[in-house]
N, C-alpha and C positions, 0 to 999 in steps of 0.2 A: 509422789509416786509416779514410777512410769507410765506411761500410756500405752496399752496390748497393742501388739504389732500387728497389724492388720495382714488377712490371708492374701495374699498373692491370687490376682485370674489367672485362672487355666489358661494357657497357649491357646488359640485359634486353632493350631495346627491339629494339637491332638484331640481337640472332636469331631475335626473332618477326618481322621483317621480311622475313628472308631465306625463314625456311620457311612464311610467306604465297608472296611471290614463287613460290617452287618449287611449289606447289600449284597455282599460278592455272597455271603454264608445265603439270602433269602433265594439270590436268582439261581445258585445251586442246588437248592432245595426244590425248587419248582423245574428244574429241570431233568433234576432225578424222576422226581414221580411223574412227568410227564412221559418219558420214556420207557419206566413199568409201565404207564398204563397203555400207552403204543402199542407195544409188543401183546398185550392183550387181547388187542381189540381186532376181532374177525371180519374175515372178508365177507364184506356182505354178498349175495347173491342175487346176478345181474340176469333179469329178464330178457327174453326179446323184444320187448318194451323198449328198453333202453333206461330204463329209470332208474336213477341210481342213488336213490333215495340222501341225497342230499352230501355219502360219505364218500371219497375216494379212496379203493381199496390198492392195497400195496403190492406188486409184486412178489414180496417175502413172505406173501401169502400160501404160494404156490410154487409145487416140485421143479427141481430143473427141467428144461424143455425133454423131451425123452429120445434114445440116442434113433429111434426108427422112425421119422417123421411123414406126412400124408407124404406122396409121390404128387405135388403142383403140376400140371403143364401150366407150358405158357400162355398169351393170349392168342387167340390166332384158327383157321379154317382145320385144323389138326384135331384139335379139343374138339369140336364140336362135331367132325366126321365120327368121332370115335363114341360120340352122344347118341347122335342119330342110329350106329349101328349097333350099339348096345344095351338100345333102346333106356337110356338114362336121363338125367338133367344136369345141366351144367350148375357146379356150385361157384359160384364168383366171391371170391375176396376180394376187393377191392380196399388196399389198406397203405399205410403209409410209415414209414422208419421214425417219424415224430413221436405217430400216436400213442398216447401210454394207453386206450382202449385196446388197440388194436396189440400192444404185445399181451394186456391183461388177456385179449382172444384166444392165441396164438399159446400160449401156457395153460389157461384154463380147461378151455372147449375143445382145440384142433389135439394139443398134449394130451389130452384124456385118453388111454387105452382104447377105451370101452367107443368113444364115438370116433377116434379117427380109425377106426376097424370097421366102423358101419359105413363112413363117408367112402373111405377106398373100395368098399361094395357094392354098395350103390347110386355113387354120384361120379361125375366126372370134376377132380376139383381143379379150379383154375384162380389163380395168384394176380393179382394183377397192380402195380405200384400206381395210386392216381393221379400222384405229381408226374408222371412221366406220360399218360396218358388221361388229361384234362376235359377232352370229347367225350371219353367212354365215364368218367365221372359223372358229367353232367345228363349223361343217357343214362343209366343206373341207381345214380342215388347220390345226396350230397351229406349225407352221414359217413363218419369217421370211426371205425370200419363199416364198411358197406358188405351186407353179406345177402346174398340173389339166386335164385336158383331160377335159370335160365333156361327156354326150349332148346333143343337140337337148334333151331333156326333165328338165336340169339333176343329171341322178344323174351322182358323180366316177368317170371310168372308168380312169383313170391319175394319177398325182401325184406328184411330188416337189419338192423344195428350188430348189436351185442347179444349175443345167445351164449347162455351156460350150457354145459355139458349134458348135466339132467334134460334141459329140453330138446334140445339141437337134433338129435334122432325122431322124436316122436313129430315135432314141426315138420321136418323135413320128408321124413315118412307119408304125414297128412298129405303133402302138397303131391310126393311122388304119383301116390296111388290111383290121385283126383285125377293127375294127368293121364295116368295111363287107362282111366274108366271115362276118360272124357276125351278120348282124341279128336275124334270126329267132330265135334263138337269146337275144339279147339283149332282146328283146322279153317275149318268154315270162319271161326270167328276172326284171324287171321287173313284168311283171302279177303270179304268184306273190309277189313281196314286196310289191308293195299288198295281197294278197288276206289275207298272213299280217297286217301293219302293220293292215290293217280287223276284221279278228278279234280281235286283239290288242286293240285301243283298246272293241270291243264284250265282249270279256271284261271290262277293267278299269272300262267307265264305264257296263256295265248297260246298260237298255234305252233310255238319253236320247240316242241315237247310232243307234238301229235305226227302218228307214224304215217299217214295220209299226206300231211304237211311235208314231213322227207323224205317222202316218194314224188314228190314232185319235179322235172326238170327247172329249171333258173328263170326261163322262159314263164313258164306257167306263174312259180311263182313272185316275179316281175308285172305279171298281167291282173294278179288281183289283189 
């Protein structure tokens, strides 16, 4: 009798073929449903906190920018004349072309109908890029957007981050009203810290800063 032919191994080749195949079919699958479920998932809502609970929200969240945007001035002695006489407070952006906070702002909060109608009412708003002005950063805030509301005579009387639309008027309202029932108040508090800040600076730099000192002729001060 003959002896049964023994089966033949499968090629090498075609079961690395098949479990390619099946790989390509799994990572497509988890890539489908990852992107249902993307598209799902909502913008969460950004305090002035800043807390952003751990997700980053998408910009596909939120409407195109809308075609009648806040009227920004620049930075500069103009804005703030215009504060002082209209008895308002400076709103300071201070924000950067990086930032994905600060476009999530810029669509959310400033695009909102509803609060860039209150801010052109009653704030003076001012735009300011930080990389281009580094000093006024570091005077300010070093949060990305930095957002401030400023006296007529440039000291930060309020500030935070990221503010949603929902709160942005009621905050900013709060902080208005305070000022304008606490001038006086605010004034005095002010004078007292230039007076401390002018002492301070005539403590550390001596008499090269004292108005006595440069009244003095060359002679005089030679002789002491």
């Amino acid at each position: 009798m003959e002896a049964a032919a023994e089966p033949k191994p499968k090629k090498k080749g075609h079961a690395a073929s098949v479990l390619l195949c099946g790989a390509i079919f799994i990572a497509a699958g988890v890539a489908a449903a990852y992107l249902a479920f993307a598209r799902r998932v909502p913008v969460p809502s950004i305090g002035s906190s800043g807390a952003r609970g751990g997700v980053v929200p998408t910009l596909s969240g939120f409407p195109p920018a809308p075609r009648a945007k806040i009227a920004w001035r620049s930075w500069g002695a103009a804005a703030f004349r215009e504060a002082n006489t209209s008895d308002r407070l400076v709103l300071l952006d201070l924000t950067s072309s990086w930032s994905h906070w600060s476009k999530l702002m810029e669509l959310g909060t400033y695009g909102d109908p509803a609060a860039a109608a209150w801010i052109s009412s009653n704030l003076v708003p001012v735009r300011l890029d930080r990389d281009a002005r580094p000093d006024l950063a570091r005077r300010y805030g070093s949060s990305v957007p930095t957002t401030a509301l400023l006296l007529p005579t440039g000291e930060a009387l309020a500030e935070g981050s990221v503010i949603d639309a929902a709160t942005f008027s009621a905050w900013a309202g709060r902080v208005l009203a305070a000022y304008r029932s606490n001038r006086e108040a605010l004034a005095d508090a002010r004078a007292a810290a230039r007076a401390r800040a002018a002492g301070k600076a005539k403590e550390l730099l001596g008499p090269a800063r004292d108005a006595e000192w440069k009244a003095k002729s060359i002679e005089e001060k030679r002789g002491a």
